[in-house]
C-alpha positions in Angstrom: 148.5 180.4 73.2 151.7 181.2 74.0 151.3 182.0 77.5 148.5 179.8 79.2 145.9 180.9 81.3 143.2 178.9 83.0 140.6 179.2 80.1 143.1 178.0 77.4 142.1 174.8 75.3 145.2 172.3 75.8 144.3 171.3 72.1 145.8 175.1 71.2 148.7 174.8 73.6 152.3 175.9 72.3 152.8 171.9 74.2 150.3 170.5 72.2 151.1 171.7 68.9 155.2 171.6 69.1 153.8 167.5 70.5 151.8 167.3 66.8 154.6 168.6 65.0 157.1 166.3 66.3 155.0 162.9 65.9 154.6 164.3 62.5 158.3 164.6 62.2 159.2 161.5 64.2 157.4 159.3 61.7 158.6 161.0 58.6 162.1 161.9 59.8 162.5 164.8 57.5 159.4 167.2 56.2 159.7 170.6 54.1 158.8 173.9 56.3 155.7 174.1 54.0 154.8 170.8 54.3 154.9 170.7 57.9 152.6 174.0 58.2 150.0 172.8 55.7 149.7 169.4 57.5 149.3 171.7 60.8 146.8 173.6 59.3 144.7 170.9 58.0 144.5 169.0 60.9 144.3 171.4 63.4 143.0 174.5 61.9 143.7 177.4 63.7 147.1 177.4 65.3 149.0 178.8 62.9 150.5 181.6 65.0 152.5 178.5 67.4 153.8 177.0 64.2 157.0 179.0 64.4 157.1 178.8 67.7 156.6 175.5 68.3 159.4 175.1 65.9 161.1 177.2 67.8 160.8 175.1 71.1 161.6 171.5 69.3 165.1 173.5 68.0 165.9 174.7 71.1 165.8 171.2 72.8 167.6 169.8 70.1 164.7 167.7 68.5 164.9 168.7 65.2 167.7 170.4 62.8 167.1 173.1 59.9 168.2 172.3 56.5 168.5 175.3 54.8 169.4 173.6 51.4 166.1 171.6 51.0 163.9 174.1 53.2 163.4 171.2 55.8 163.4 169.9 59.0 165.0 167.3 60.4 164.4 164.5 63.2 167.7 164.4 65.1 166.3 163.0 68.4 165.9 159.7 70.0 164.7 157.0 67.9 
């Protein structure tokens, strides 16, 4: 959920899921956009409407970069 409440699971947090993604990214250092959303998917089922903005968040801090050429994302945070 984007915006928590008390009864939201912390498993389908916008934290949670832009923390999956980034592991996910961390350890493979540079993943294709569809890639990323089906490993997303598969593992956590349905949370598919945070994937962009979890995306979103990680960009923002400066986490990751878009490569437009290869439809990918990029780890350019601390190793």
């Amino acid at each position: 959920m984007l915006r928590p409440t008390k009864h939201t699971d912390p498993a389908r947090s916008l934290l949670f899921v832009s923390g999956f993604l980034l592991t996910r990214m961390q350890k493979m250092r540079v993943v294709a956009f569809t890639e990323l959303r089906a490993h997303l998917l598969k593992k956590m089922g349905d949370t598919e409407r945070l994937f962009v903005p979890a995306l979103n968040l990680l960009y923002s801090l400066g986490l990751v970069e878009y490569r437009v050429q290869t439809d990918s994302f990029e780890y350019v945070g601390p190793a």
